[in-house]
C-alpha positions as CSV (number, residue, x, y, z in Angstrom):
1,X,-30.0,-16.6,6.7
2,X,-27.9,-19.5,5.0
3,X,-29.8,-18.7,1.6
4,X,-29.4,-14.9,1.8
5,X,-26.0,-15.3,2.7
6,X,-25.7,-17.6,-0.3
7,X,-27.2,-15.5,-2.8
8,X,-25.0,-12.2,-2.0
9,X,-21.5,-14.7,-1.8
10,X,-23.3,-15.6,-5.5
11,X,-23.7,-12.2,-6.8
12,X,-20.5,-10.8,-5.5
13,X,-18.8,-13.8,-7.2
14,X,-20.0,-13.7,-10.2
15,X,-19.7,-9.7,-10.6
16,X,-15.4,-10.4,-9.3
17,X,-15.4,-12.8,-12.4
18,X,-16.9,-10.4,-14.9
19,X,-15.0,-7.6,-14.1
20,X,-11.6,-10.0,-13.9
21,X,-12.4,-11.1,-17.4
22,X,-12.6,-7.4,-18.4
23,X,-9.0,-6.8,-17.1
24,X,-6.0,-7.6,-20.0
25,X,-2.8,-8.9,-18.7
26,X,0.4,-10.5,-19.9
27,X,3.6,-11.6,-17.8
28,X,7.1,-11.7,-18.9
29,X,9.1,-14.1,-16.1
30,X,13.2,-14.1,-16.7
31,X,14.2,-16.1,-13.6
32,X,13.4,-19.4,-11.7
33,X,11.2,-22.3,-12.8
34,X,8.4,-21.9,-15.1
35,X,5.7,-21.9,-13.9
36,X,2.0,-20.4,-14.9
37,X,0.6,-18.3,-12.7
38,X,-3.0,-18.2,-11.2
39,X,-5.8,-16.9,-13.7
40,X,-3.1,-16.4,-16.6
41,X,-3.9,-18.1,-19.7
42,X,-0.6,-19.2,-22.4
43,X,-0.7,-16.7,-24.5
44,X,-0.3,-14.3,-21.5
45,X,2.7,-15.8,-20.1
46,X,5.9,-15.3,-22.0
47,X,9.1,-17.3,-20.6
48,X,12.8,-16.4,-21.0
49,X,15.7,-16.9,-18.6
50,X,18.0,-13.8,-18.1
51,X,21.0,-14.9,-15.9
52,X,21.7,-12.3,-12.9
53,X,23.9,-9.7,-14.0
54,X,22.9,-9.8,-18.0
55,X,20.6,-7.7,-20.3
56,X,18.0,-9.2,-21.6
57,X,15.8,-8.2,-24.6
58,X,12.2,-10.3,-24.7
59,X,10.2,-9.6,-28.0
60,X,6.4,-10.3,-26.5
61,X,3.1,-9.9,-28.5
62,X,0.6,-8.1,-27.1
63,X,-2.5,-10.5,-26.4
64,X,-5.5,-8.3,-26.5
65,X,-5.9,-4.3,-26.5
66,X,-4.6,-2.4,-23.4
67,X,-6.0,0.8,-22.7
68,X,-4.2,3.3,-20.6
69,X,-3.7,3.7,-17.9
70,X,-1.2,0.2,-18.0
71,X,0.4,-0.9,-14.5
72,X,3.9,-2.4,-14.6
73,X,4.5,-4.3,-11.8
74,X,7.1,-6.7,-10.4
75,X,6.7,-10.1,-8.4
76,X,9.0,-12.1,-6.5
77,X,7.6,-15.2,-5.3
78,X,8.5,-16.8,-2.9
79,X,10.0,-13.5,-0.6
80,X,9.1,-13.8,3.1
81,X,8.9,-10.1,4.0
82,X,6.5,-11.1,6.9
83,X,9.0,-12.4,9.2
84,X,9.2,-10.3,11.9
85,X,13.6,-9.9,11.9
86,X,13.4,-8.9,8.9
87,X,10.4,-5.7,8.7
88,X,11.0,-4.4,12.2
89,X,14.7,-4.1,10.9
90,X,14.2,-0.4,9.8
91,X,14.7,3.0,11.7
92,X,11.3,4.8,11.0
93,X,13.3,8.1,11.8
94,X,15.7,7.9,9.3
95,X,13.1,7.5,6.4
96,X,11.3,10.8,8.0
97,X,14.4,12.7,7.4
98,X,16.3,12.5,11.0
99,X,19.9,12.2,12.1
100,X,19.8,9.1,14.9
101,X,21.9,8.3,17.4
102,X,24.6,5.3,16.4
103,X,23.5,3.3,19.8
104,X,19.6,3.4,19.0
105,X,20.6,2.4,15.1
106,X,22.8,-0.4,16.2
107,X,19.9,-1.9,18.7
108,X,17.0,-1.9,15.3
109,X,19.5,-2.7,12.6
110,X,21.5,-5.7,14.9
111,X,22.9,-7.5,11.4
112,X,26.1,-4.9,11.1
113,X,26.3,-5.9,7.3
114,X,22.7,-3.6,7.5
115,X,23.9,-0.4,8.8
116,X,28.0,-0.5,7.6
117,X,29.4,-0.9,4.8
118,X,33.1,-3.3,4.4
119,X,34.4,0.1,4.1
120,X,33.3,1.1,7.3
121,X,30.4,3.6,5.9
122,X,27.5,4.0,7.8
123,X,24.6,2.9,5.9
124,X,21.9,5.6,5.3
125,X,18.6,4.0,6.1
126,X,19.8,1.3,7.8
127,X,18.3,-2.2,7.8
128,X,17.6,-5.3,6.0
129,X,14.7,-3.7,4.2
130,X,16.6,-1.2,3.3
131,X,19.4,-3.4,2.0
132,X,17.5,-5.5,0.0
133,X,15.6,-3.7,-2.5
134,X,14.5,-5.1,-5.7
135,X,16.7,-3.7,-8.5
136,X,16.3,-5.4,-11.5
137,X,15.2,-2.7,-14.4
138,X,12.5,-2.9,-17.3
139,X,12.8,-0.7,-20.4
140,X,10.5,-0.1,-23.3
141,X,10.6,0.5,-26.6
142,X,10.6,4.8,-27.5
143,X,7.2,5.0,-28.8
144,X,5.8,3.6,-25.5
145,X,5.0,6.5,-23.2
146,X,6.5,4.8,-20.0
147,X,7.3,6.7,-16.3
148,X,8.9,4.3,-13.5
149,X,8.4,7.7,-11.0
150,X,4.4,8.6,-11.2
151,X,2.5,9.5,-8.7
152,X,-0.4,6.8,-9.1
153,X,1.9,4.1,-7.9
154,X,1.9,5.2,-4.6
155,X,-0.6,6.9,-1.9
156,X,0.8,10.2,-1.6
157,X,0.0,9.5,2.4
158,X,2.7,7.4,2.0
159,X,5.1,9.2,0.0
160,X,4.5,12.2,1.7
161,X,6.0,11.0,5.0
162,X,9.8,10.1,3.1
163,X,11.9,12.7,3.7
164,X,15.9,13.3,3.4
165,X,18.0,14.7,5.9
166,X,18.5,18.2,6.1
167,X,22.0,17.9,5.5
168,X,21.7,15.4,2.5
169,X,23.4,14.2,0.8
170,X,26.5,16.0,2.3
171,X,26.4,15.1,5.7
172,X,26.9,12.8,7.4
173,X,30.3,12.8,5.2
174,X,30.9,8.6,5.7
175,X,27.4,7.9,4.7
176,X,26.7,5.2,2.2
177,X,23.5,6.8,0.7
178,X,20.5,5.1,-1.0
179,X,21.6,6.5,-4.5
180,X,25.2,5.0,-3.7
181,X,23.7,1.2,-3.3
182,X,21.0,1.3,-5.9
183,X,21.3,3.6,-8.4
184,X,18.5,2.1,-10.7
185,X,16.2,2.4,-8.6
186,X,16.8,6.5,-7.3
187,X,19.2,9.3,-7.7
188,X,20.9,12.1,-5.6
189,X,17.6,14.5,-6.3
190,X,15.2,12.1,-5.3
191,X,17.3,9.8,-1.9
192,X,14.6,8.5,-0.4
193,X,11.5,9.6,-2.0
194,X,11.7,7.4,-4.9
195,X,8.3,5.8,-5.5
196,X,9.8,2.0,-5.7
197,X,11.6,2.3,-2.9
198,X,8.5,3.6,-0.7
199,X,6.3,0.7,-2.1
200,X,9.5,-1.4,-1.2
201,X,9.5,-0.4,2.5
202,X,6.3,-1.7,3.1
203,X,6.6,-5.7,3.9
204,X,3.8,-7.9,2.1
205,X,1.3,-9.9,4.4
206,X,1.8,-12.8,1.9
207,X,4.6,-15.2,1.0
208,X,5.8,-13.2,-2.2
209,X,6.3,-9.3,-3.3
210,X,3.9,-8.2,-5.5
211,X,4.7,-4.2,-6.2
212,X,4.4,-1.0,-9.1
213,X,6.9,-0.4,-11.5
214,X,5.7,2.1,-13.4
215,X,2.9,3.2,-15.5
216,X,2.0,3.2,-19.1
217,X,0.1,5.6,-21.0
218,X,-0.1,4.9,-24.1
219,X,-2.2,2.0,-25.9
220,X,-1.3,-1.1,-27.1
221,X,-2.8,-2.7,-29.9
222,X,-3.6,-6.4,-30.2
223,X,-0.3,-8.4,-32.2
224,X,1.6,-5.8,-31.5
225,X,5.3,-6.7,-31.1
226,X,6.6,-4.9,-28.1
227,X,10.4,-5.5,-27.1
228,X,11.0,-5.0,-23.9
229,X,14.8,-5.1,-22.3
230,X,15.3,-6.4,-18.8
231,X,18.2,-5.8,-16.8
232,X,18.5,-8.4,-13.8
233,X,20.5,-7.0,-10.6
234,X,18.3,-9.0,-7.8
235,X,19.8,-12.2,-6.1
236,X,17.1,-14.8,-6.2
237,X,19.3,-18.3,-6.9
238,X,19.8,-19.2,-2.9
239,X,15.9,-18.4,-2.5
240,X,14.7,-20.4,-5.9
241,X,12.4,-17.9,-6.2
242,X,11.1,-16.5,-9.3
243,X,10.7,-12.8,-10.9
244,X,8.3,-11.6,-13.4
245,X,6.8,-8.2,-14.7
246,X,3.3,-8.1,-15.1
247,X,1.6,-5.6,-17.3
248,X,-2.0,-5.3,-16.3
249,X,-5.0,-3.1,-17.1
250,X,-7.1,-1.3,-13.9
251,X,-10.7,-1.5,-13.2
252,X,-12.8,-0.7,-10.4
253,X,-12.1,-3.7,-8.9
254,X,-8.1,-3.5,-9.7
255,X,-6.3,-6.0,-11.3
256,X,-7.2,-9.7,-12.3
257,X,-9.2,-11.6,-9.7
258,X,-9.7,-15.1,-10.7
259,X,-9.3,-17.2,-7.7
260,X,-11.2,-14.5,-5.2
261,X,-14.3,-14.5,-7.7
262,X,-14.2,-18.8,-7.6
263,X,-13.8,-18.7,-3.8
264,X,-17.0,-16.3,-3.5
265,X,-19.0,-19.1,-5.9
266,X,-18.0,-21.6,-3.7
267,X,-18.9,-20.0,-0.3
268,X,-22.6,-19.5,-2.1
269,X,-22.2,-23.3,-3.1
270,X,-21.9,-24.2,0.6
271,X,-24.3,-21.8,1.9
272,X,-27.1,-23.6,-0.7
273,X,-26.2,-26.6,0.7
274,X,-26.7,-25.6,4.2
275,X,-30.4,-24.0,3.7
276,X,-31.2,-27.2,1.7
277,X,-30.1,-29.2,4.7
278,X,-32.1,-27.4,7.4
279,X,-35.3,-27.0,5.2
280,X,-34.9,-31.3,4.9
281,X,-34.6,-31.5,8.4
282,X,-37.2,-29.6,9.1
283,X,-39.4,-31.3,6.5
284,X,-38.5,-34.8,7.2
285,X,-37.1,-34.8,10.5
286,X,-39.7,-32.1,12.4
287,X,-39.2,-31.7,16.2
288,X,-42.4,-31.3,18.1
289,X,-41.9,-28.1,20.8
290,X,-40.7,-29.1,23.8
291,X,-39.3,-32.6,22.8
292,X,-35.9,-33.6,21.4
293,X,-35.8,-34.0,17.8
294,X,-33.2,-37.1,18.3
295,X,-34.6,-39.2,20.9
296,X,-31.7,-41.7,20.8
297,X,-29.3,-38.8,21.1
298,X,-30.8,-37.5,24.2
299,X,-29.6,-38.6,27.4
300,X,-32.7,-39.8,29.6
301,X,-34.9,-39.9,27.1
302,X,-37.2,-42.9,26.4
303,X,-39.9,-43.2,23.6
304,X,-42.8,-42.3,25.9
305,X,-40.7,-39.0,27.8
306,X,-43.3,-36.2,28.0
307,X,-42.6,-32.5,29.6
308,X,-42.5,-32.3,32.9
309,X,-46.0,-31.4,34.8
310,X,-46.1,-28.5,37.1
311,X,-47.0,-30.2,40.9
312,X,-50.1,-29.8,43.0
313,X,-48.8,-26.7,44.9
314,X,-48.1,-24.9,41.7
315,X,-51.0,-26.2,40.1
316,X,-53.4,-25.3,42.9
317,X,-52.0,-21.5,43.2
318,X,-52.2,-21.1,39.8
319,X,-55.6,-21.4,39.7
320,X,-56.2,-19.6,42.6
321,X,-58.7,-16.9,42.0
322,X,-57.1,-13.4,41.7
323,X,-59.2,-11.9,44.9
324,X,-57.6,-14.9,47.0
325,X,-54.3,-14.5,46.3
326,X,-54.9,-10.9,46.9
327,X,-56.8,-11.7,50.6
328,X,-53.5,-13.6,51.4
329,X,-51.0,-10.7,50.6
330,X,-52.9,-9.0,52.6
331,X,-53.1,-10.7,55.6
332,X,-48.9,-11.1,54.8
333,X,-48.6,-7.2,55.4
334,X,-50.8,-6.4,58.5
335,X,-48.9,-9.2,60.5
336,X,-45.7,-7.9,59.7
337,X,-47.0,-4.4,60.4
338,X,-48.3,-5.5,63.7
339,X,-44.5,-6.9,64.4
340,X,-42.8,-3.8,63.7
């Protein structure tokens, strides 16, 4: 079992590493400490800081040729969207499109910063998910077919249950819409169903947020120069966090996998090791049946410990002969026959 086990961790590691080698990638990280990611090689990572509140243009080369379809995606890292204040402060009912009652908003969104504004406006959805979505902006050059709204970044499962209020976006009249707080990352038209703000109000399992931008189309060539403009909106100084785009080719296996294909390798590694052990043990180290295969281990055990011998009365019905032991059943039923 240890060897099968082994061989199909060995396989399914080494097909994770072929396909990750097929995918092409490059990063572009503006804020926090350098630092090279996972699986990313040098000439993949580009590095330039771009203070909060600036525009920043980043002239990148393109490492190796991308074919479209081209996933833009942002990372924060570190961003704890796993604790549980923080992703259970949202009103489901709001993002389906209905009016809720001021009472049940106040008891889900407690911080009052999350559902009212200075001004006194009520915050329309409510929450500190809602409050805190990435804004920072990435802009291409005109002759790279780029769409920050298409309909691959997001399972339409998902998109499908966003909705606005009926009223929107005139009533409620003191609401402080979506489109109000972040207006780079939806408009009036769209509210709510924006596709980064969907991806958004789902809270990563894992200490950093790792979501879709947008999606390129067209190729780029290998040495191309592509300038890319970054505008940087998101607060990440107080967390010393960092922020990146990634631009990243698909396969059937997604993005890059480095560290999942070495993990499966190892597993095989220690499964090998396993069978190896137990086919020693069992060559060196054979246990007769019915004996421990460590004597010194065994409790009550000394060098000349045999199995236990069935006794005389066990012995002696056992080989009884079959029309006996039939006689005495007999005899068995017509006394208690002749009792009843």
């Amino acid at each position: 079992l240890a060897l099968a086990t082994g061989v199909l961790l060995l396989l399914l590691g080494i097909l994770v590493k072929v396909k990750s080698n097929e995918v092409v990638q490059f990063s572009v990280q503006y804020d926090g400490k350098y630092r090279q990611p996972t699986g990313t090689s040098d000439s993949e990572l580009f590095y330039q800081d771009c203070p909060l509140g600036n525009s920043c243009v980043f002239n990148v080369t393109v490492p190796e040729d991308m074919a479209p379809p081209i996933a833009v995606v942002y990372e924060v890292t570190p961003f704890y969207q796993n604790y549980y204040s923080y992703q259970t402060s949202v009103v489901f009912a709001q993002l389906t499109g209905d009016v809720v009652d001021e009472n049940a908003v106040a008891k889900v969104c407690i911080s009052k910063p999350s559902r009212e504004t200075s001004s006194g406006d009520a915050i329309f959805p409510c929450g500190l998910v809602a409050t805190s979505v990435f804004n920072d902006t990435i802009e291409f050059a005109s002759e790279v077919d780029f769409n920050d709204d298409d309909p691959r970044m997001t399972w339409d499962s998902d998109y499908d249950r966003f909705q606005n209020p009926p009223d929107y976006p005139t009533q409620p009249s003191n609401a402080s819409w979506l489109y109000d707080r972040y207006p780079a990352v939806t408009d009036v038209a769209r509210g709510v169903k924006s596709r980064r703000f969907v991806d958004w109000m789902f809270p990563s399992f894992f200490g950093y947020v790792r979501n879709p931008y947008g999606v390129i189309d067209s190729p780029l060539k290998k040495g191309k120069q592509l300038m890319i403009r970054i505008n940087a909106s998101f607060p990440v100084a107080s967390l010393d966090a960092e922020k990146r785009f990634l631009l990243t080719t698909r396969n059937g296996l997604g993005g890059r996998h480095a560290l999942l294909g070495s993990l499966l390798i190892f597993g095989s590694g220690v499964c090998f090791v396993l069978a190896i052990a137990v086919v020693a043990i069992n060559k060196w180290c054979p246990r007769p049946a019915g004996k421990p295969r460590f004597r010194q281990l065994a409790h009550g055990f000394t060098s000349d410990w045999e199995p236990p011998q069935p006794g005389p009365a066990a012995a002696s019905a056992a080989a009884a002969p079959p029309a006996a032991a039939a006689a005495s059943s007999s005899s068995v039923d017509q006394a208690f026959k002749a009792s009843v």
